[in-house]
SEDO-628851 format. One record per residue: z, y, x of N, C-alpha, C in turn; residue in three letters; residue number from 0. Coordinates in steps of 0.2 Angstrom, whole numbers, m for minus. Layout:
BEGIN
Z;Y;X;Z;Y;X;Z;Y;X;ALA;NUM
...
END
This chain:
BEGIN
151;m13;m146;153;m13;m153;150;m7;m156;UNK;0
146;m7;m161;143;m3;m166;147;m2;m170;UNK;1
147;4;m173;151;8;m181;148;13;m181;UNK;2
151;13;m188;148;22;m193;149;27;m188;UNK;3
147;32;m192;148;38;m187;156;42;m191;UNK;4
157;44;m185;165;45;m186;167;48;m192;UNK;5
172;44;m195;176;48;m202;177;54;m201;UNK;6
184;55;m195;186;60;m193;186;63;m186;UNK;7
185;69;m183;185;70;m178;193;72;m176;UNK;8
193;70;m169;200;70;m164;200;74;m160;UNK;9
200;78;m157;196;79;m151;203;81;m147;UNK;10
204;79;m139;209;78;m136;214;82;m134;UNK;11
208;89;m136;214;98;m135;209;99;m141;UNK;12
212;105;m144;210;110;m147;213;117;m147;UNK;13
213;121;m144;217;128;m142;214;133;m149;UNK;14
208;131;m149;207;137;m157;212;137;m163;UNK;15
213;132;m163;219;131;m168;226;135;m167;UNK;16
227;136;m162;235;140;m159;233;145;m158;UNK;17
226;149;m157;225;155;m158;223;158;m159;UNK;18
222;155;m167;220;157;m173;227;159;m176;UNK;19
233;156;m175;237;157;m180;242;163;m175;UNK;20
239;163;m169;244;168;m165;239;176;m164;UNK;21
233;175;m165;229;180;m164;231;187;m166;UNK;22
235;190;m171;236;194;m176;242;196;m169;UNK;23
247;192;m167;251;197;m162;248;195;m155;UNK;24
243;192;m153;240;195;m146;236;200;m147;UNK;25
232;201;m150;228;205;m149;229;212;m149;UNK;26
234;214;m153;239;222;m153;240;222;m145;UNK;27
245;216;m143;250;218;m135;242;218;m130;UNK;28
237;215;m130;232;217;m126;227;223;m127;UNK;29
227;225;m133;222;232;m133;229;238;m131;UNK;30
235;236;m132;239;242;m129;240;241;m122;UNK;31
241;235;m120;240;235;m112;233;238;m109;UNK;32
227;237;m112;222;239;m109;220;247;m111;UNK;33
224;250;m114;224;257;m117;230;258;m110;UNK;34
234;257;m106;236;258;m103;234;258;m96;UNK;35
229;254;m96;226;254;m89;231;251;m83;UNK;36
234;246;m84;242;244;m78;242;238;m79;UNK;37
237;235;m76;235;227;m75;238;223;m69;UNK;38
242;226;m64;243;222;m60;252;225;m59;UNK;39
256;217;m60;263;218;m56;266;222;m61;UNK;40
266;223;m67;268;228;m72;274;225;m77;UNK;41
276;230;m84;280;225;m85;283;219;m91;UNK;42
274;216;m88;275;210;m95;275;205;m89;UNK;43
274;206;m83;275;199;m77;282;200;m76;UNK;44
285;207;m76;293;206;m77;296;203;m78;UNK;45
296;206;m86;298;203;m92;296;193;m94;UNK;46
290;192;m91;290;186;m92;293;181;m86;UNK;47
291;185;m81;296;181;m73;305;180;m78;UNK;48
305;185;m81;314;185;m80;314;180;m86;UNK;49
312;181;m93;312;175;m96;311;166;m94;UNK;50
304;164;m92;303;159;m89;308;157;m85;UNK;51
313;161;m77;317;158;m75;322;156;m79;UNK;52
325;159;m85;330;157;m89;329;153;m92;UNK;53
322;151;m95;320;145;m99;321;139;m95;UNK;54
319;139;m88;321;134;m83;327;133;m79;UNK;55
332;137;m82;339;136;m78;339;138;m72;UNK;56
334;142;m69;333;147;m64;337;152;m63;UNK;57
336;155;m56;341;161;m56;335;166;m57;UNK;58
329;164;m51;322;169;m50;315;165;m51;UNK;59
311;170;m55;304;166;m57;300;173;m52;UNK;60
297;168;m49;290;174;m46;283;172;m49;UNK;61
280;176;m54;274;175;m56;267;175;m49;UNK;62
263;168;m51;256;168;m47;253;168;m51;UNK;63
247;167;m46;239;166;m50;238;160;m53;UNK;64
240;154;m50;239;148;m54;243;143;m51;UNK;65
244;137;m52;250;132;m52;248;130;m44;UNK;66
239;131;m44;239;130;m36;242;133;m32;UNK;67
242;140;m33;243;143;m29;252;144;m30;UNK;68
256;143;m34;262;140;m33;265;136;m29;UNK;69
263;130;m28;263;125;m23;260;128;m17;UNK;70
255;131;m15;253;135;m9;258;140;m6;UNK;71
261;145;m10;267;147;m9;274;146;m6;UNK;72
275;141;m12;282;139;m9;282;134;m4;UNK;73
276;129;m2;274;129;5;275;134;10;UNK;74
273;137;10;272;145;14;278;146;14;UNK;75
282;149;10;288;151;10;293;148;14;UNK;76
294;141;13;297;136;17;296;134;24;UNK;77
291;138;26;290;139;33;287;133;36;UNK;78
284;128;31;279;123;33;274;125;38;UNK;79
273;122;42;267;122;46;261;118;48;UNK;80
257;118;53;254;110;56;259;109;60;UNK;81
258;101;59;263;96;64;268;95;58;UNK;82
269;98;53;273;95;49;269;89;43;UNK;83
275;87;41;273;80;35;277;81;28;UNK;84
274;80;24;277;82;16;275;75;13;UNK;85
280;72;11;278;67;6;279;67;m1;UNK;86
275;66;m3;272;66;m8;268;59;m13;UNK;87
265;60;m21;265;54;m23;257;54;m23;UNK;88
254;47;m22;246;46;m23;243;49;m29;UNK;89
248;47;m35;246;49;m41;244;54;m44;UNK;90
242;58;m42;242;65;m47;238;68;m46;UNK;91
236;77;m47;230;80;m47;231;82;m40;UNK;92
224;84;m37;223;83;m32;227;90;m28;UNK;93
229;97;m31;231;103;m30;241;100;m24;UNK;94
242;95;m26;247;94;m24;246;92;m18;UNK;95
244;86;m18;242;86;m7;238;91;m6;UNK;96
232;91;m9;228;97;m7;231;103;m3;UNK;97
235;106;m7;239;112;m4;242;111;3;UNK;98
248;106;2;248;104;11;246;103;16;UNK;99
237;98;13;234;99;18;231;107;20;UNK;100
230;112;15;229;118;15;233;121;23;UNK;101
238;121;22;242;125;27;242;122;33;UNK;102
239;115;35;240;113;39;244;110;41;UNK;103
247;106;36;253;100;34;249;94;35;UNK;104
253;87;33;248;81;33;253;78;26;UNK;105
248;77;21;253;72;16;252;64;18;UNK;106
259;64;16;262;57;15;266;54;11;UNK;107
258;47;9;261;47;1;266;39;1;UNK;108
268;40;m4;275;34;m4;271;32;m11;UNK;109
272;26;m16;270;24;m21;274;25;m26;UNK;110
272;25;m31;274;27;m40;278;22;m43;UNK;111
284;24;m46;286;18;m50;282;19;m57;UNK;112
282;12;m58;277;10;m63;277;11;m71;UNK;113
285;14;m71;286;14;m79;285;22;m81;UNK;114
286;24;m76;284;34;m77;280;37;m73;UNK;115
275;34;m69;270;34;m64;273;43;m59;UNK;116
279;41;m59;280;49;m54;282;43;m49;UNK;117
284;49;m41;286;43;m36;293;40;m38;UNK;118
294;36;m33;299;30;m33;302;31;m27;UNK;119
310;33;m28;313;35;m24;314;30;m17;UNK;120
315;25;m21;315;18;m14;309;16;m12;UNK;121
302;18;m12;297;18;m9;299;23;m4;UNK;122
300;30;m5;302;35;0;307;35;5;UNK;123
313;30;2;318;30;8;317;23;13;UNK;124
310;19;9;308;13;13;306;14;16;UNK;125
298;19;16;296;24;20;300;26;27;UNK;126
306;32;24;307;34;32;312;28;36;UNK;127
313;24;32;319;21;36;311;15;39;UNK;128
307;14;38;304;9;42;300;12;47;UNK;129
296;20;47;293;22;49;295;28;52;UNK;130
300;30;51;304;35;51;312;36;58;UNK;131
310;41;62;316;41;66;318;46;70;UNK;132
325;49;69;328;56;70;328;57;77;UNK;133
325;63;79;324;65;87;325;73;87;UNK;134
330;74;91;333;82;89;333;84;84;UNK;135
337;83;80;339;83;72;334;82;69;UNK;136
328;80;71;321;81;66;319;74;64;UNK;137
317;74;57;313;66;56;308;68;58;UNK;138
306;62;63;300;60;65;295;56;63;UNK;139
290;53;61;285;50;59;283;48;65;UNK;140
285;41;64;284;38;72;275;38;73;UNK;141
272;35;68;266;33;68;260;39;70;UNK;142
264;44;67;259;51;70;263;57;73;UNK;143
267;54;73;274;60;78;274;68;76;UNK;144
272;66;69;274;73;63;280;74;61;UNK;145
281;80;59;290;82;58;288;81;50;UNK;146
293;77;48;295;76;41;299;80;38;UNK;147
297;87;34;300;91;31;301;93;25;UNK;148
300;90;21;299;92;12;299;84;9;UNK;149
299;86;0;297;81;m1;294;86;m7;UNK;150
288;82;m11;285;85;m17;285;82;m22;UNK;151
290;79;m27;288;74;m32;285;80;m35;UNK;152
282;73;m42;278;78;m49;281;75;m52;UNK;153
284;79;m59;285;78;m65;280;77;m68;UNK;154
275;70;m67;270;69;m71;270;69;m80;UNK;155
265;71;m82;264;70;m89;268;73;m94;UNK;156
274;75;m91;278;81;m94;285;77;m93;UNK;157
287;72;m89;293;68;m88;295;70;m83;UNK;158
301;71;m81;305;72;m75;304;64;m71;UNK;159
302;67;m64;303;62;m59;310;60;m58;UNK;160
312;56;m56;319;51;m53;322;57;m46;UNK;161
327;62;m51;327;66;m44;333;66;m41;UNK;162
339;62;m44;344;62;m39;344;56;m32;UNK;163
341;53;m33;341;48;m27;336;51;m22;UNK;164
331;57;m26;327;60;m20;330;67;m17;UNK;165
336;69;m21;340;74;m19;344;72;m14;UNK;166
345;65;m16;351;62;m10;347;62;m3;UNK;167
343;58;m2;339;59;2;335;64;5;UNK;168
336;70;2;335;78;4;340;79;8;UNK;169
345;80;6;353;80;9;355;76;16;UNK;170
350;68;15;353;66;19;349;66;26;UNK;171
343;68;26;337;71;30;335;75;32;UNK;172
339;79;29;339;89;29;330;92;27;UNK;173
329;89;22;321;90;20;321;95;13;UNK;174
316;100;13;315;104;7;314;100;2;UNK;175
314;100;m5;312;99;m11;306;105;m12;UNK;176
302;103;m15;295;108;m19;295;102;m25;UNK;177
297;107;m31;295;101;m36;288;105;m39;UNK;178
286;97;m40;278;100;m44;279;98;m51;UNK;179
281;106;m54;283;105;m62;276;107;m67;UNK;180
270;105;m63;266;109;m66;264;109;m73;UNK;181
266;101;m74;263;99;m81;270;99;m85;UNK;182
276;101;m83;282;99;m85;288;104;m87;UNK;183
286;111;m90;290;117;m92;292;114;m98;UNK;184
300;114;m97;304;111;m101;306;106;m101;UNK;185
304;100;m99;307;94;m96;314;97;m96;UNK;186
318;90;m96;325;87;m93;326;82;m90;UNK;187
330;82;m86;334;75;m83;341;75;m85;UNK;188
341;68;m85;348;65;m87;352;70;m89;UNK;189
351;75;m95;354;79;m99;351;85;m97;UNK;190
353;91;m97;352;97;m96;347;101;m90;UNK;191
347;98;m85;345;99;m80;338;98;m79;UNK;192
334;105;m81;327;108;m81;323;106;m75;UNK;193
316;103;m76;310;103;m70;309;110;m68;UNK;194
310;108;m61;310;117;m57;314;118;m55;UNK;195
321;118;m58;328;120;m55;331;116;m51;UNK;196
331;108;m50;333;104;m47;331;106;m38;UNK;197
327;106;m35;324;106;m28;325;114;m25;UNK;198
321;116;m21;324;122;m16;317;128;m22;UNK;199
313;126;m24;308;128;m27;305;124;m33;UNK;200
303;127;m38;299;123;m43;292;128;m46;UNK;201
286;123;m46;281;125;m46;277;125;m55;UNK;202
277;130;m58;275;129;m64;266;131;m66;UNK;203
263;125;m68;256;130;m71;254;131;m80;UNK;204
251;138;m80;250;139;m86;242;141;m88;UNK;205
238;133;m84;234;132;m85;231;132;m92;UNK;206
226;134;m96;226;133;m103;227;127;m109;UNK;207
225;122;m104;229;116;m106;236;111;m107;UNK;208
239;117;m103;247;117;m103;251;117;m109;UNK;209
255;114;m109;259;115;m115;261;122;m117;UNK;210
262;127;m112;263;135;m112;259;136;m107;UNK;211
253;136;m112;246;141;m108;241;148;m108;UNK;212
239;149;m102;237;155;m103;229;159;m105;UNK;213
228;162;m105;221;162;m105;214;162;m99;UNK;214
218;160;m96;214;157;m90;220;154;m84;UNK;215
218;156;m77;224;154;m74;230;158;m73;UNK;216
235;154;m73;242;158;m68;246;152;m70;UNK;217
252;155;m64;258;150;m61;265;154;m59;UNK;218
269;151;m59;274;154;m57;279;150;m53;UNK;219
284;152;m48;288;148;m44;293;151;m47;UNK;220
298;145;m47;306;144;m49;309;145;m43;UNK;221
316;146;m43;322;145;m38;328;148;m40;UNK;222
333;145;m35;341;146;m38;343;153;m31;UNK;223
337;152;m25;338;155;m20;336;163;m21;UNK;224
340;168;m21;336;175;m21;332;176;m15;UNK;225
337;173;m10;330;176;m3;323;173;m1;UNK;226
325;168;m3;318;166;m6;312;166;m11;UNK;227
317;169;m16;312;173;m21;308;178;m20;UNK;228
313;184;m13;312;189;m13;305;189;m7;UNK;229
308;181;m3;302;180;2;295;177;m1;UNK;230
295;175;m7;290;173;m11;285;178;m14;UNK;231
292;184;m16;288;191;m20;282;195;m14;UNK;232
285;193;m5;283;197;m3;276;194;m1;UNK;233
276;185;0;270;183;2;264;185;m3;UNK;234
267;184;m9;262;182;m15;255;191;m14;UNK;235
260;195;m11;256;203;m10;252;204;m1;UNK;236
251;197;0;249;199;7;255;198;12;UNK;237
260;196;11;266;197;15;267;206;17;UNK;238
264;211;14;266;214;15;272;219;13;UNK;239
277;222;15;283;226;9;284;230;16;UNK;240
285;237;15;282;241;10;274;241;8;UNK;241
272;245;5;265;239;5;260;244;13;UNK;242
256;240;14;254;241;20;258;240;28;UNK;243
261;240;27;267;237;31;269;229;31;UNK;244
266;224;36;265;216;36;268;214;40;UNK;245
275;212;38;280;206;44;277;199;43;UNK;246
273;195;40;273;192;38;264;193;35;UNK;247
261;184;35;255;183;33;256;181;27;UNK;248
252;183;22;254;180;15;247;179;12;UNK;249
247;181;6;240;181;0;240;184;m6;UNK;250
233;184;m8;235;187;m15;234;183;m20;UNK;251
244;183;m22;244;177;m26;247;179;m32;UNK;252
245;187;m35;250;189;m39;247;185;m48;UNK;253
251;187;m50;249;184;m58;246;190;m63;UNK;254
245;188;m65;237;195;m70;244;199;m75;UNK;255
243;206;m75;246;206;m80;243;206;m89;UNK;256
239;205;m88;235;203;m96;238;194;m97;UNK;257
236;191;m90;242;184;m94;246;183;m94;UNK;258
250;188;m91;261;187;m92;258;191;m98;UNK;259
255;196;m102;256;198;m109;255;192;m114;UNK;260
250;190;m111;249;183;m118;253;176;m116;UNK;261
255;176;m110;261;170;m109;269;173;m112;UNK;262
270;179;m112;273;182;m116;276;182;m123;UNK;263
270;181;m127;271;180;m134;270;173;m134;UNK;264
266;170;m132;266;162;m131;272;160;m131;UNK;265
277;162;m127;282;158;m125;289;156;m130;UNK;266
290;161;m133;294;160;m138;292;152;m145;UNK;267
287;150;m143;284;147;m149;281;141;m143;UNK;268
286;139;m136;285;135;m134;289;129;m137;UNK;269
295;130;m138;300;124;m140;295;120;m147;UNK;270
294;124;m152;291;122;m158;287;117;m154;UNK;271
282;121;m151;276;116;m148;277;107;m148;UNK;272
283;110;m143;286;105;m139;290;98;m145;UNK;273
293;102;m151;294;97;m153;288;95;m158;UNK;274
282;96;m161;276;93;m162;274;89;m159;UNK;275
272;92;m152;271;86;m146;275;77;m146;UNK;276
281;80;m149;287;73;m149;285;69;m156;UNK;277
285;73;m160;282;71;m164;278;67;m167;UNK;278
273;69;m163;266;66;m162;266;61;m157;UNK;279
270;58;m154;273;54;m147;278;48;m151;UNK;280
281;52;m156;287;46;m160;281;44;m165;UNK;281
277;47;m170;272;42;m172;266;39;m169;UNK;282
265;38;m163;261;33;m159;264;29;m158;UNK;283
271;30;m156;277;24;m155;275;18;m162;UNK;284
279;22;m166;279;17;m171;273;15;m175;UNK;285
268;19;m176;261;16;m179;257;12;m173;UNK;286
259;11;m166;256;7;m165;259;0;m163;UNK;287
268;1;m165;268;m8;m163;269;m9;m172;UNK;288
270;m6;m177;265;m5;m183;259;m11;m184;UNK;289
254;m8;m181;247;m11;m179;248;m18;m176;UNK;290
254;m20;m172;254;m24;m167;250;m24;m162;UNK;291
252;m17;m159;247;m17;m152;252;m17;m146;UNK;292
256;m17;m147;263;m16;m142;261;m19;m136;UNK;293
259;m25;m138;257;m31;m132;249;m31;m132;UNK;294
245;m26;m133;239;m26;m131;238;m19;m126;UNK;295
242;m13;m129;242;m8;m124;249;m7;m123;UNK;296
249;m1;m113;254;m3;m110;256;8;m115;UNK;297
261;6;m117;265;11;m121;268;15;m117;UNK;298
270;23;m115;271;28;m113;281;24;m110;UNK;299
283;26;m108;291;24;m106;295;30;m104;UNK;300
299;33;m110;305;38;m108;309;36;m106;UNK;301
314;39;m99;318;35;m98;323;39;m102;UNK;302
330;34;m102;336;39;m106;340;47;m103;UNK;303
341;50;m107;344;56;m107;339;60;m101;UNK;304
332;59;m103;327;63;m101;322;65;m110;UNK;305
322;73;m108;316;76;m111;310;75;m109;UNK;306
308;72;m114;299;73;m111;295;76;m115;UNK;307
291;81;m113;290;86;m116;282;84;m117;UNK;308
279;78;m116;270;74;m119;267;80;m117;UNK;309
267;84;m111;260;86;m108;252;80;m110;UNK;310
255;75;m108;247;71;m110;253;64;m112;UNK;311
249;62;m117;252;54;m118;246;49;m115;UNK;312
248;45;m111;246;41;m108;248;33;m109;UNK;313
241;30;m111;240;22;m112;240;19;m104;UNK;314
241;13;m103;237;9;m102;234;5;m106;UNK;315
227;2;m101;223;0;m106;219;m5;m101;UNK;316
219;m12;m98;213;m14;m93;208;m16;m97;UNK;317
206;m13;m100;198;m12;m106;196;m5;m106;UNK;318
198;m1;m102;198;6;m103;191;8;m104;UNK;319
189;5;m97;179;8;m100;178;8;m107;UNK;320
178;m1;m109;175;1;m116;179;3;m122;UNK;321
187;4;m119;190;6;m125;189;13;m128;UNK;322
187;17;m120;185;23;m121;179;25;m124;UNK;323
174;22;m122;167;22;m126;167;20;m133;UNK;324
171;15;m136;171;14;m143;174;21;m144;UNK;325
180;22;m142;182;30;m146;180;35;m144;UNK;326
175;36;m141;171;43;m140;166;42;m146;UNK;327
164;36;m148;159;35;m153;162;36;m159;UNK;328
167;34;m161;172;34;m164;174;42;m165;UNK;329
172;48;m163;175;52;m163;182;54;m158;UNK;330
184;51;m155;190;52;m152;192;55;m146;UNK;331
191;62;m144;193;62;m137;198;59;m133;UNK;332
196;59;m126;201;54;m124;200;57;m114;UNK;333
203;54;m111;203;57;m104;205;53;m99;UNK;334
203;54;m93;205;50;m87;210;52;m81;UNK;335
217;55;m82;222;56;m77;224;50;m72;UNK;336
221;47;m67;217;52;m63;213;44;m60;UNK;337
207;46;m58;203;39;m58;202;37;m52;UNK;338
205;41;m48;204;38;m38;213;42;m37;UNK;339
216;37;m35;222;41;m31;221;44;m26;UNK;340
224;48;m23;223;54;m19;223;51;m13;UNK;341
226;45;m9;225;42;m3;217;37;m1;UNK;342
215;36;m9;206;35;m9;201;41;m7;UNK;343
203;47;m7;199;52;m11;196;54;m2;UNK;344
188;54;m3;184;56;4;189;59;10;UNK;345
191;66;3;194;72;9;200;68;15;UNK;346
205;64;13;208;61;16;207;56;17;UNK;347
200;53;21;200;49;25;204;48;31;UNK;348
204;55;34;208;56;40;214;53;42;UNK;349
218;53;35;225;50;34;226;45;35;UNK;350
220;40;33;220;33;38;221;27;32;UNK;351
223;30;26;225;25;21;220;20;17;UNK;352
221;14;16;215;10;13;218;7;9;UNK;353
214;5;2;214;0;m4;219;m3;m2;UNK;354
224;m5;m7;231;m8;m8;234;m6;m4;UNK;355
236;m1;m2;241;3;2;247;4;m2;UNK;356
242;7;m8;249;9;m14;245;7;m20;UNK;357
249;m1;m22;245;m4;m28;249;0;m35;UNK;358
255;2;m37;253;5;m41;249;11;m44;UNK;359
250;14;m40;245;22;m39;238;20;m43;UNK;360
236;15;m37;230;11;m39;227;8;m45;UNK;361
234;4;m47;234;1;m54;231;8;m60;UNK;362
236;10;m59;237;18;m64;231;19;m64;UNK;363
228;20;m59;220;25;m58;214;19;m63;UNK;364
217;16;m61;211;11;m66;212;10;m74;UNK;365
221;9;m74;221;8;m81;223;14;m85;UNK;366
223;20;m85;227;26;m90;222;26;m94;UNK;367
225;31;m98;221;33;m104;226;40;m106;UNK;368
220;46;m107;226;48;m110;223;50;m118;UNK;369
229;52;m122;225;50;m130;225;58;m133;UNK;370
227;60;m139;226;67;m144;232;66;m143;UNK;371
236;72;m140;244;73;m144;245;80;m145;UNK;372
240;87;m144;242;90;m146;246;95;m151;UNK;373
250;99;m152;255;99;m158;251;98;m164;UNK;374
244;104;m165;242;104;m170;239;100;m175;UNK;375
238;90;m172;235;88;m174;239;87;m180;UNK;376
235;83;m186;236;81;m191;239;75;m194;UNK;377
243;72;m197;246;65;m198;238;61;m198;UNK;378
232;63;m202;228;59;m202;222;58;m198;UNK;379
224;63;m191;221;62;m186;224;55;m183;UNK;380
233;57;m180;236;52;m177;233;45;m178;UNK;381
234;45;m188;232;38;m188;226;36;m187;UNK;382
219;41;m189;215;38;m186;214;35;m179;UNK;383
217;39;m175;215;35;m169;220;27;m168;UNK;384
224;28;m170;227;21;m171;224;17;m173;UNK;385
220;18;m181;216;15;m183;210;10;m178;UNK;386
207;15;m176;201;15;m169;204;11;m165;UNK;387
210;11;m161;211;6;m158;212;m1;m158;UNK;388
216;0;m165;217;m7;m167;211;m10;m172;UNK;389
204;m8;m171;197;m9;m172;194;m13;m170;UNK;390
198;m9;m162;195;m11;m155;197;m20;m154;UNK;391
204;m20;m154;204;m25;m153;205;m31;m158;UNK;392
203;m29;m165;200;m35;m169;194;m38;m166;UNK;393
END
């Protein structure tokens, strides 16, 4: 399909606009921090550990380097090793099995329910109870006789995963929780109950395209646990305390202090963010079945007495190639979360998994879309892309 050249531009992120209007109190706190010369483990990773756990209904926040190195961590921490199993969802960026496989773990994945594309708690208990079987208190993985010890949902797209059935099943299995909140600081479940504070660990990133992001990478782990905070502070330094003195192997996973000082001043002007975000989520709602598109694209689904806090808003669309290409020309950025699920992907051949193993994952990866919902956008940006779509499908 041919059309004019774009009225208006969309484009999917735009970060110049937030730091344009925040620039005047960042650049004070970093020309004093850099007149002080005290760049690592100082007191704006403090001060920001101690606020972000609060913000997440935590007891202890341990700042890292990035969201990956989070989930690396609290792996480590929890005393994963090889021969162990972590299940997890096909869906999502690859940093999440990826890290398992990292340590020498093996993921295993269970499939997504389809209305919030995070896992599905009854894929996982169908999982151990068919493939699954306790041998000196341990679950076992009959098929590769790996010790089943965690689970890893993700708070995809900024909605809390279905965590009490997978709580339960933690309890009843005796398995870690590592949640992956990466995309999801400030989420709630079924009332108050923040992403990251629910499981043994929560893994946060403040990747730049996060809803609370930084100016390059970093991450931070949550918990209600001190002694594992305490054992998290020590890995993130090489596992060593006092320093040069190593009971333990660790890494350098510490967090910058130049971006706990800009995650810092960021943070207080997270909530705003967040209700712009909803904002921008309640008028797509309504200008697009408005438009009558309701029944031409698949509409984002919150469930109730959950916060979702629109890290990305995500269509489906089984027209995607071309609906995408009409809106790139159209001016519209748009994006692909995530286009091969993680049980296709080369590196995890080895795991053994083949096409329709996990047909939602699958569906997902062929049809998302994700659309503009950043706070700053305009009312007549929103509607232009509405516009564009329902272009599309005249």
């Amino acid at each position: 399909m041919s059309q004019p050249a774009p009225a208006v531009n969309v484009p999917l992120l735009d970060l110049k606009v937030q730091y344009e209007a925040l620039a005047s109190e960042i650049i004070p706190v970093l020309e004093k921090l850099c007149a002080s010369q005290h760049f690592i483990l100082g007191r704006h990773v403090a001060a920001f550990e101690k606020n972000v756990a609060a913000y997440c209904a935590c007891a202890h926040g341990v700042g890292v380097s990035s969201g990956t190195d989070a989930l690396l961590l609290a792996l480590m921490a929890l005393g994963l090793r090889p021969g162990d199993e972590v299940i997890t969802s096909p869906y999502t960026f690859f940093a999440t099995a990826g890290t398992i496989a990292r340590i020498g773990a093996r993921p295993v994945f269970c499939d997504i329910d389809p209305a919030t594309f995070n896992l599905a708690p009854h894929q996982v208990r169908a999982f151990i109870e068919r493939e699954c079987e306790r041998r000196d208190d341990q679950l076992i993985h009959r098929a590769t006789g790996g010790r089943v010890r965690a689970l890893m949902p993700v708070h995809l797209y900024g909605q809390c995963a279905d965590m009490d059935p997978l709580l339960d099943i933690a309890r009843e299995f005796d398995l870690k929780i590592v949640e992956d909140a990466a995309q999801a600081i400030g989420a709630e479940y079924r009332g108050a109950r923040r992403a990251g504070s629910m499981g043994d660990i929560g893994c946060l990133s403040f990747f730049p395209s996060k809803n609370l992001g930084a100016f390059g990478d970093a991450g931070m782990c949550t918990t209600q646990d001190a002694g594992l905070a305490e054992h998290m502070r020590i890995l993130r330094v090489h596992g060593g305390k006092p320093k040069y003195f190593h009971a333990f192997i660790g890494g350098n996973f510490r967090l910058d202090e130049i971006q706990a000082a800009v995650l810092e001043v960021k943070l207080k002007y997270l909530d705003g963010w967040t209700a712009g975000r909803q904002r921008n989520a309640d008028y797509y709602e309504t200008a697009f079945r408005a438009a009558g598109l309701a029944d031409r694209i698949g509409l984002p689904q919150v469930q109730p007495e959950y916060r979702h806090i629109w890290n990305q808003y995500i269509v489906r669309v089984p027209e995607r190639t071309r609906l995408r290409e009409f809106l790139t020309q159209a001016g519209v950025g748009t994006e692909i979360y995530y286009p091969v699920p993680l049980h296709l992907q080369k590196c995890f051949d080895y795991l053994g998994y083949q096409p329709g193993d996990f047909p939602e994952a699958e569906r997902a990866a062929h049809e998302t879309l994700a659309l503009p919902i950043f706070p700053e956008l305009q009312r007549t940006q929103l509607q232009y892309v509405v516009e564009r779509i329902a272009a599309f499908y005249r």
